[in-house]
C-alpha positions in Angstrom: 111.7 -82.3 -18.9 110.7 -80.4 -16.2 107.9 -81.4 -13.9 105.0 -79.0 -14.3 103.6 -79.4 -10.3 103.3 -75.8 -9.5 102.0 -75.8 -5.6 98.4 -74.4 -5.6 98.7 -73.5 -2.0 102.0 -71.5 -2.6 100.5 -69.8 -6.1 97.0 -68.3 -3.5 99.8 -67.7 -1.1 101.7 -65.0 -3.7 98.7 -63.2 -4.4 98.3 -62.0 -0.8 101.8 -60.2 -1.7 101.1 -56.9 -2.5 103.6 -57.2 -6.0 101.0 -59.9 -7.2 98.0 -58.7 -6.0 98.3 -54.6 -7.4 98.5 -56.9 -10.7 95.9 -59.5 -10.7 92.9 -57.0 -11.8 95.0 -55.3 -14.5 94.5 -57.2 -17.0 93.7 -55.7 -21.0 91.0 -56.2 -22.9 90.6 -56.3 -27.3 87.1 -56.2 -28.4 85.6 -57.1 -31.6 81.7 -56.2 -32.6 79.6 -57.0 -35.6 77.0 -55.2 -36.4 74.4 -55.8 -39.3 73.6 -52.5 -41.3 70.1 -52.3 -42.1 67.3 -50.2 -43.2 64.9 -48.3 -41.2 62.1 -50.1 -42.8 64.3 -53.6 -41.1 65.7 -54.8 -44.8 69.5 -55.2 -45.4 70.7 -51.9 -46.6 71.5 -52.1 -50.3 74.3 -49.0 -49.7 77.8 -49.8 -50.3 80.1 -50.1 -47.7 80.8 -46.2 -46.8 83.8 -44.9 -48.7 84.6 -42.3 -45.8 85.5 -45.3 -43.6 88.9 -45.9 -45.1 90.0 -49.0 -46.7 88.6 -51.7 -45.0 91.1 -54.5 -46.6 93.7 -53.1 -44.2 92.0 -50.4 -41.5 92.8 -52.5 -38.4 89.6 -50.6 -36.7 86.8 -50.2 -39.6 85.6 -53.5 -42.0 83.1 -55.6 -43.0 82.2 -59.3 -42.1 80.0 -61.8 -43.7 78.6 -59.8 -46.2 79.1 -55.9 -46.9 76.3 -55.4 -44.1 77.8 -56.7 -41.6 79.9 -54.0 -39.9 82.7 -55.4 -38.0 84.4 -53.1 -35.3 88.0 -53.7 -34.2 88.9 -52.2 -31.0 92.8 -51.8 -29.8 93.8 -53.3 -26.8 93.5 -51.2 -23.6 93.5 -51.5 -19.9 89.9 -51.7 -18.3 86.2 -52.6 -19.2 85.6 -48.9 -19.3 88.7 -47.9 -21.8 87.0 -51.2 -23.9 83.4 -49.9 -23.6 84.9 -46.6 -24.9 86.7 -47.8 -28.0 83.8 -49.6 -29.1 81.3 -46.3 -28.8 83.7 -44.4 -30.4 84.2 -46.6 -33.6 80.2 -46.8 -33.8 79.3 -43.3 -33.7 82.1 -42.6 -36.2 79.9 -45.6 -38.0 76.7 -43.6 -37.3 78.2 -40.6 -39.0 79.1 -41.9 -42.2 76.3 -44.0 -42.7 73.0 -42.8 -45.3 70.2 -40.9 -43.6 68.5 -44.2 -44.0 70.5 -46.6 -42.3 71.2 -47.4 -39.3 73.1 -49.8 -37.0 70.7 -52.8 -36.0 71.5 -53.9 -32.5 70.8 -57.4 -32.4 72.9 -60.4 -32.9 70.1 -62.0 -35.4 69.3 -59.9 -38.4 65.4 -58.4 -38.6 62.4 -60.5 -39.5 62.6 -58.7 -43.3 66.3 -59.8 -44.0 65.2 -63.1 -43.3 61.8 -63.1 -45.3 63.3 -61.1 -48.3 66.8 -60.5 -48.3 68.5 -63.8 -47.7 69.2 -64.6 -51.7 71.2 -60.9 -52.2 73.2 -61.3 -49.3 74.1 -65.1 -49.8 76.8 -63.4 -52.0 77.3 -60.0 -51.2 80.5 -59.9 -49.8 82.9 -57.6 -52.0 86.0 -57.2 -49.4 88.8 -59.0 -51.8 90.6 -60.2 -48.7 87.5 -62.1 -47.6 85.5 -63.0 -50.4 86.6 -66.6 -51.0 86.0 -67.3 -47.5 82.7 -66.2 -47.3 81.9 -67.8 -50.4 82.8 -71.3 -47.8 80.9 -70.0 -45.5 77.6 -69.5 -47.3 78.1 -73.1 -48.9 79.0 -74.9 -45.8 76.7 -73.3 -43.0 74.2 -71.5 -45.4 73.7 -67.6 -45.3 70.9 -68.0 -42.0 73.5 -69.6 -39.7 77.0 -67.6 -41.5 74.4 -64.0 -41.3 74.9 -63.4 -37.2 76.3 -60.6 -35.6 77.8 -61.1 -31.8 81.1 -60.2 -29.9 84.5 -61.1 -29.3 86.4 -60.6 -25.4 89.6 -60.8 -26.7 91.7 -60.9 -23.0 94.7 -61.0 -21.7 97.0 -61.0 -17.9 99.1 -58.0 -17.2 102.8 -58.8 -18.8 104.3 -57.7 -15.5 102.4 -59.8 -13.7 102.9 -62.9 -16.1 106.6 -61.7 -15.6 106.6 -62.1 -12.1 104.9 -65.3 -11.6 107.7 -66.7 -14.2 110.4 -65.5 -11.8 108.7 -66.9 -8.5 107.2 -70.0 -10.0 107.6 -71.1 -13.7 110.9 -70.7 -14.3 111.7 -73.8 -11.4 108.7 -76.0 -13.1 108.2 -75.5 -16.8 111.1 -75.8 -19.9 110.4 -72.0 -20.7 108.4 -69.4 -20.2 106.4 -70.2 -23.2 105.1 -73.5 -21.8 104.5 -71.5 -18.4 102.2 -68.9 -20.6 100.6 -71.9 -22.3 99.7 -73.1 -18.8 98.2 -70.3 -18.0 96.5 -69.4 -20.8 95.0 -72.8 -21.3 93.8 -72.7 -17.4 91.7 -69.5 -18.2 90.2 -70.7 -21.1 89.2 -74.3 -19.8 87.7 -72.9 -17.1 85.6 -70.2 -19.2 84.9 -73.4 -21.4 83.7 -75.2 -18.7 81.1 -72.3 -17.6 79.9 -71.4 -21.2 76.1 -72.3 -20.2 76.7 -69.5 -17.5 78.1 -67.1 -19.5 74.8 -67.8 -21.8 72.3 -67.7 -19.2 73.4 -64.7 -18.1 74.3 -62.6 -21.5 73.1 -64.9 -23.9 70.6 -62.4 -26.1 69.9 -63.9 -29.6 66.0 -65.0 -29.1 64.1 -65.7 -32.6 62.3 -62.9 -34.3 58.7 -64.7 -34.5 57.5 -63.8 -37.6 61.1 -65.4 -39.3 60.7 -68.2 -37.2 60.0 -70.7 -39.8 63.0 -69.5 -41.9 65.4 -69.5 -39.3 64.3 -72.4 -37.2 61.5 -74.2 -38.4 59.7 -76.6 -36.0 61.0 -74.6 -32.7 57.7 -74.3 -30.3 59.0 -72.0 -27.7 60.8 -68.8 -27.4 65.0 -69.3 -26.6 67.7 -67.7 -25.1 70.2 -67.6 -27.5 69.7 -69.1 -31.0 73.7 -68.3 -31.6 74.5 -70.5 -28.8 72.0 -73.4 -29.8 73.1 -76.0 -32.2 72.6 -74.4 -35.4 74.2 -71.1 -34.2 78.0 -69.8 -34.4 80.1 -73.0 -34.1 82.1 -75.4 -36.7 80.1 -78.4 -37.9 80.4 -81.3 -35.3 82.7 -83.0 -37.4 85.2 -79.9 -37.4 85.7 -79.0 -33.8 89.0 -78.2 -32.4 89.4 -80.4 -28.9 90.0 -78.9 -25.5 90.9 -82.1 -24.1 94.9 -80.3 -23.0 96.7 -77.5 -24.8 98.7 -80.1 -27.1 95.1 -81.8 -28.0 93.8 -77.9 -28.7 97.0 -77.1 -30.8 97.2 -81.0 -33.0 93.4 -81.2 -33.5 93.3 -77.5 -35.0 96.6 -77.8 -37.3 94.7 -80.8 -38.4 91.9 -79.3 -39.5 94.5 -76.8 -41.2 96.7 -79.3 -42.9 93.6 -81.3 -44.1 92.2 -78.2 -45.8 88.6 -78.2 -44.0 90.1 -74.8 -42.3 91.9 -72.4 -45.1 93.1 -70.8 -42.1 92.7 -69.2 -38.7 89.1 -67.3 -40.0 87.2 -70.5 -40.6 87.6 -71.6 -36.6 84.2 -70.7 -34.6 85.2 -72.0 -31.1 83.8 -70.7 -28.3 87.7 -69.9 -26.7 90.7 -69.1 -28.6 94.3 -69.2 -28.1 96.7 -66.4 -30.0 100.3 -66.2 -29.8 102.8 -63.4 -31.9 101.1 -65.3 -35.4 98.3 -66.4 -36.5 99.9 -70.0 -37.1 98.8 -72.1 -34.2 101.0 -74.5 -35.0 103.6 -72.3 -33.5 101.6 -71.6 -30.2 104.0 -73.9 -28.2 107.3 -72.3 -29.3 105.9 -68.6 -29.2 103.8 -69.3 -26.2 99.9 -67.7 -26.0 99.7 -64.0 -25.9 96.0 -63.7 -25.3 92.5 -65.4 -25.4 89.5 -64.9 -27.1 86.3 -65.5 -26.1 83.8 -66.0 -28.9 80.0 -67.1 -28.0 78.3 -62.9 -27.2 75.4 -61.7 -28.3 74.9 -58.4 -28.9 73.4 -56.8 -25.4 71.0 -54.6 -26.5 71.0 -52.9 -23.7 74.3 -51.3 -24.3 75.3 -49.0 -27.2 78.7 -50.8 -27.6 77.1 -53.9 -27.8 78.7 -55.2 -24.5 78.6 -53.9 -21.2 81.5 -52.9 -18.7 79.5 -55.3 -16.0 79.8 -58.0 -18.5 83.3 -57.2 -19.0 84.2 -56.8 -15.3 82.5 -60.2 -14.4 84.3 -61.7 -17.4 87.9 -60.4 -15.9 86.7 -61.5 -12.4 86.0 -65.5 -13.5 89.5 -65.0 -15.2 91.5 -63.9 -12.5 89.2 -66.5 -9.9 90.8 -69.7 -12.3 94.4 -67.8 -12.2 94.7 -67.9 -8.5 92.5 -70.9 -7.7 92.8 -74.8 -7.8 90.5 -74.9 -10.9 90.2 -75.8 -14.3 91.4 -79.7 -14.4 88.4 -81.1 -15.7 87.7 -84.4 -17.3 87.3 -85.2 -21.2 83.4 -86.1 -19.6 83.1 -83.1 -18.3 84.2 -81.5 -21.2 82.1 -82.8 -23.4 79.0 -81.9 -21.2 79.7 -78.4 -21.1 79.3 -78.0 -24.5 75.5 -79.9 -24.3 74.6 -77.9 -21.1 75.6 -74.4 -23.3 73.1 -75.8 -25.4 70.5 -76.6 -23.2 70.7 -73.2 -21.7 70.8 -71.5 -24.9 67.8 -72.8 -26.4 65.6 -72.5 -23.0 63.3 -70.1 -22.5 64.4 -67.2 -21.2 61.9 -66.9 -18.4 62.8 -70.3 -17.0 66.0 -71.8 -15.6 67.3 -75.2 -15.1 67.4 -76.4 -11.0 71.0 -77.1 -11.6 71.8 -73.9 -13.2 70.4 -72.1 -10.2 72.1 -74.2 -8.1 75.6 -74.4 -9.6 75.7 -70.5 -10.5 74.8 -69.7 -6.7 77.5 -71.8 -5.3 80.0 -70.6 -7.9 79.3 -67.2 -7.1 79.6 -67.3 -3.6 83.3 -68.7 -4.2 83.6 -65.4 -6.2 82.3 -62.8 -3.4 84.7 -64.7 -1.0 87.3 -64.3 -3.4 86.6 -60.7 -4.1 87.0 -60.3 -0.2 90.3 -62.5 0.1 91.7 -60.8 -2.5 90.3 -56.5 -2.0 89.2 -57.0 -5.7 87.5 -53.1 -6.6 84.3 -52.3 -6.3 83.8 -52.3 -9.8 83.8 -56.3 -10.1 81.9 -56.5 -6.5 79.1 -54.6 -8.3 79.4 -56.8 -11.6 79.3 -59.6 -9.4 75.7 -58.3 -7.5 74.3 -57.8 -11.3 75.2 -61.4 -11.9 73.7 -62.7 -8.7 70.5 -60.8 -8.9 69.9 -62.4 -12.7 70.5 -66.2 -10.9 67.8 -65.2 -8.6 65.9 -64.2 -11.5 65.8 -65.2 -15.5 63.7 -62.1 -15.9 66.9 -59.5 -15.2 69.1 -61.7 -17.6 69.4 -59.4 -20.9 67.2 -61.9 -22.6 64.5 -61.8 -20.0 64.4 -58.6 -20.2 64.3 -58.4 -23.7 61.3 -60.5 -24.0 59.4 -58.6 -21.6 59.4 -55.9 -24.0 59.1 -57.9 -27.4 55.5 -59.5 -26.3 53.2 -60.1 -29.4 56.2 -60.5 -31.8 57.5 -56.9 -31.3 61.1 -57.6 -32.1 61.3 -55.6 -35.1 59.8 -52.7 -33.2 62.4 -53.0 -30.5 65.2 -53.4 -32.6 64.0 -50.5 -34.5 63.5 -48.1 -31.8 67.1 -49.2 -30.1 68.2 -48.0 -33.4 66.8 -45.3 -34.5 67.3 -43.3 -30.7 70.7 -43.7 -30.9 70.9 -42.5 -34.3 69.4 -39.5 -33.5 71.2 -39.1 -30.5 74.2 -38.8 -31.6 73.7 -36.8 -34.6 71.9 -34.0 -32.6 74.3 -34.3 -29.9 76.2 -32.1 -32.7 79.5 -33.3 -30.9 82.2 -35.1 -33.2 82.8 -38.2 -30.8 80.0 -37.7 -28.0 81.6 -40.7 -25.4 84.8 -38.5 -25.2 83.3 -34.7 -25.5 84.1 -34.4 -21.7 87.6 -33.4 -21.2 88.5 -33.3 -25.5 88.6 -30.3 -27.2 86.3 -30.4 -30.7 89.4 -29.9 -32.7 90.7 -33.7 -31.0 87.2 -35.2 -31.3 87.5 -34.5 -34.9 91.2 -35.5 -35.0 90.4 -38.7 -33.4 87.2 -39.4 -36.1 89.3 -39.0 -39.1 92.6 -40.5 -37.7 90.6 -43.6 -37.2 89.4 -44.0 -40.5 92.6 -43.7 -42.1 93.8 -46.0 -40.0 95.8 -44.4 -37.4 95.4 -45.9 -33.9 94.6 -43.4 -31.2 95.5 -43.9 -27.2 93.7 -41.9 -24.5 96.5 -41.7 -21.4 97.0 -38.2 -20.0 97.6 -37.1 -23.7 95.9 -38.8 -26.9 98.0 -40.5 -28.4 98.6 -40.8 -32.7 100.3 -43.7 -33.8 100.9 -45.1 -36.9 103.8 -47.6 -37.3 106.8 -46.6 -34.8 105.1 -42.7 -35.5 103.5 -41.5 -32.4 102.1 -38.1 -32.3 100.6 -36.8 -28.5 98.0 -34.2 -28.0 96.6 -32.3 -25.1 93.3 -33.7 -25.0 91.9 -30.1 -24.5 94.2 -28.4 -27.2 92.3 -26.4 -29.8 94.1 -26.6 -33.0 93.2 -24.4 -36.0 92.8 -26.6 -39.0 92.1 -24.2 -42.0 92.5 -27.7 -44.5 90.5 -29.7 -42.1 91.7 -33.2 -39.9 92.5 -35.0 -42.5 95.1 -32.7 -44.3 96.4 -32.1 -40.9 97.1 -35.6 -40.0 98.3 -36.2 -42.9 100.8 -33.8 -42.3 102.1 -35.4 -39.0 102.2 -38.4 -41.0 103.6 -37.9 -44.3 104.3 -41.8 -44.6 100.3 -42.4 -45.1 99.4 -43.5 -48.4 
C-alpha cells in the first residue's frame, strides 16, 4: 500500500507550469433543473405531460420529477458556465413551446401559494412516469408531498480529463495504488471542501423564502421570513436517520451501500445529499474500483433572476471554489467540523434574508480574499474575477444576495405576483420573439434552430463546436450552424432520415 502524502507545496508549485495551469479553469459542467408547471392563475396545471416532448421514460434531456408537473431538464455535459447556461435556455424554451396557452413555467424552487392551499391532495399521487412511479409513491409517504413538491438545481462538475491525466503522471502514480484512488482523492477534496462551505453557498444563492399566505401549510409556527426553506431542516435532505457520512471517501462509500443493502434507499434516486460522487455506474459500491468521474452538487434554488434557473456568475464562482480546494492545502476537516457545517447551512438558511450572521460576514470576507489572491497567483480569467466581485459585494450586503433581492420586491406577501410576472414575460417573450430557439438565433440559421428543437425531443443530443453536432449512439451528424436546409417533410422526417435507427 502506497502512502498517499502528496507534497502540498510541490502540487501549488505544478500549477505555475503553464501545462497545469492552461487546464485548471477548464473544467465541464452537467446541469439538471426542475421546474414546477403551473397555471397562470398559480394552481398546478391539470395538463398532461406534453406529448411533443418525446418519451420522457428514456429522453436523456426532457422528463418529469415528483409529480407530472414537475418538469425536470437534463443538460449534456459541456465546457463553460456559458455553454451550461445555454443548454438549460434552450431545453426551456423548447418547454415554453410545447406547453398549453395556459401554462407556464413557474420559476421558483417552492410551488405558488394555491398549490399549496388547494392542490396538494391531486399531486400527492400524480406521478404517471412508469420508471418513477414507485419511487415517488416513497417519497410522498416518507417526506410528505410539501417537502418531496420542490424544484431547485443540480451543478453536476467535473476537472478537465487531461488535466486529471497529467497530475496522475507527475504526482499520483508515485503515491496512490491506481489512478482510481488518485481520482477518489481528488474528487472527495472538492466535495468536502464545497461541504464544508454549504452555509456560503446558501447565503449567497440560497432563494426558496416562504410564500406568506401558504405559510401555515408549509411551515407552520415560523415567525419570520427565511432564506431558503430547501436548505432549512424540513427542506431537500434524507431524514436524519438516513444520511450518508462524509467523515472520508470509504465512510461516504460504506455508509451509502448501507443504506442500499438495508433497503431504506431502493437505489441511487432516493439519496438527497448536498454533494455526490459518480463513477462509470450508478452503483456506488463500485466508486473505489471505477474511481469518481464527477460531482454533483445538490442544495440550489431556483435564481429567479435568471431564465435557466442558474446563473453563469454562480456557475463561475462555483468552478472558482473548486479549482481554489484542487490547488490549495484545504479540505482536511474534522468529523466536528463536519458536523457543524451542516447546522451552520441551516442556520443560514432559515435566517432572514436581510440579516447576516457576524461570523458569516467575517468567515466569507476572509475566504474570499484567499480567492482574489488566488485568482492573481494563478491569471484565473476575468470571467471568475467578476463572479468573484458579485459574491463579495452580496457579503457586504444581504440585500444583493438573490434572496434579498427577492424580498425587496415581494413586500406585503407579493410572491405570487412576482412569480407570476417572471413567468408570464418570459412566456411571451419567447413566443413573439417568433425565433425557434431565441438563445442561439445569432450565428444559426432557422432551418438549425428548428433541427436542434425537434432533435432534442426525440432524443438526439446536439453539440455546438464550430459545427452543431447530431448524435445519437456512435451516429454523429455535423451542420454548418448557418446552413439553410430545405425541409419540404419538416425537421422531424429529416432527422429521421439521418437517423434511420430511431424508433
Amino acid at each position: 500500500m502506497k502512502v498517499k502524502v502528496m507534497d502540498k507545496q510541490e502540487l501549488e508549485t505544478a500549477f505555475h507550469e503553464p501545462a497545469f495551469r492552461d487546464l485548471l479553469f477548464e473544467g465541464k459542467f452537467g446541469m439538471r433543473t426542475e421546474m414546477h408547471r403551473i397555471l397562470t392563475n398559480g394552481r398546478t396545471s391539470t395538463f398532461p405531460y406534453p406529448k411533443e416532448l418525446g418519451d420522457r421514460d428514456c429522453n436523456p434531456y426532457l422528463t418529469s420529477g415528483y409529480s407530472d408537473n414537475l418538469m425536470e431538464f437534463n443538460a449534456i455535459i459541456v465546457r463553460s458556465a456559458k455553454a451550461a447556461v445555454r443548454q438549460l435556455e434552450i431545453l426551456e424554451q423548447i418547454v415554453d413551446g410545447d406547453l398549453h396557452e395556459t401554462e407556464r413555467l413557474w420559476p421558483l424552487s417552492l410551488a405558488p401559494t394555491p398549490v399549496y392551499l388547494h392542490d396538494l391532495d391531486r399531486l400527492s399521487d400524480s406521478c404517471t412516469k412508469k420508471s418513477t412511479r414507485d419511487r415517488c409513491r416513497r417519497m410522498t409517504e416518507k417526506y410528505g408531498v410539501k417537502r418531496a413538491l420542490m424544484g431547485g438545481v443540480h451543478v453536476g462538475y467535473s476537472l478537465d480529463e487531461e488535466l486529471i491525466a497529467k497530475l496522475y503522471e507527475k504526482f499520483g502514480q508515485f503515491e496512490f495504488d491506481s489512478e482510481a484512488d488518485f481520482r477518489n482523492y481528488l474528487y472527495f477534496k472538492l466535495g468536502l471542501g464545497y461541504y464544508a462551505l454549504q452555509w456560503l453557498f446558501t447565503y449567497l444563492f440560497g432563494a426558496s423564502p416562504v410564500p406568506p399566505k401558504a405559510q401555515d401549510i408549509i411551515a407552520p409556527g415560523l415567525d419570520h421570513q427565511v432564506r431558503s426553506f430547501r436548505n432549512g431542516p424540513d427542506g431537500f435532505h434524507n431524514l436524519p436517520g438516513e444520511q450518508v457520512e462524509y467523515g472520508s471517501f470509504n465512510e461516504y462509500v460504506s455508509s451509502y451501500s448501507r443504506l442500499l443493502e438495508n433497503g431504506t434507499y431502493m437505489d441511487s434516486g432516493d439519496f438527497c445529499g448536498p454533494v455526490a460522487f459518480h463513477g462509470k455506474t450508478n452503483d456506488v459500491r463500485k466508486l473505489p474500483q471505477e474511481g469518481v468521474q464527477f460531482i454533483s452538487l445538490r442544495m440550489f434554488d431556483l435564481d429567479p433572476f435568471s431564465r435557466a434557473g442558474i446563473s453563469e456568475d454562480t456557475l463561475n464562482f462555483i468552478e472558482l471554489v473548486m479549482v481554489y480546494h484542487l490547488v490549495k492545502p484545504v479540505g482536511e476537516y474534522t468529523p466536528e467540523e463536519i458536523a457543524d457545517a451542516r447546522e451552520r447551512n441551516f442556520a443560514v438558511a432559515m435566517q432572514d434574508p436581510t440579516e447576516q450572521f457576524d461570523w458569516t460576514k467575517q468567515e466569507a470576507t476572509e475566504f474570499t480574499d484567499k480567492l482574489a489572491a488566488f485568482c492573481d497567483e494563478y491569471d484565473a480569467p476575468k470571467r471568475y474575477r467578476l463572479a468573484l466581485k458579485f459574491v463579495q459585494r452580496r457579503i457586504e450586503d444581504p440585500s444583493l444576495t438573490i434572496c434579498g433581492q427577492m424580498v425587496s420586491k415581494i413586500d406585503d406577501g407579493k410572491l405570487l405576483s412576482f412569480g407570476l410576472k417572471l413567468a408570464n414575460d418570459r412566456f411571451s417573450q419567447l413566443v413573439q420573439s417568433g425565433k425557434p430557439l431565441t438563445v442561439i438565433s445569432e450565428g444559426s440559421s432557422v432551418s438549425v434552430q428548428r433541427l436542434v428543437r425537434v432533435a432534442i425531443t426525440l432524443g438526439i443530443q446536439v453539440w455546438f463546436n464550430d459545427e452543431v453536432e447530431f448524435e445519437y449512439g456512435d451516429h454523429v451528424e455535423k451542420l454548418d450552424p448557418e446552413l439553410e436546409i430545405e425541409m419540404p417533410e419538416g425537421p422531424e422526417a429529416y432527422l429521421r432520415n439521418l437517423f434511420p435507427e430511431i424508433q
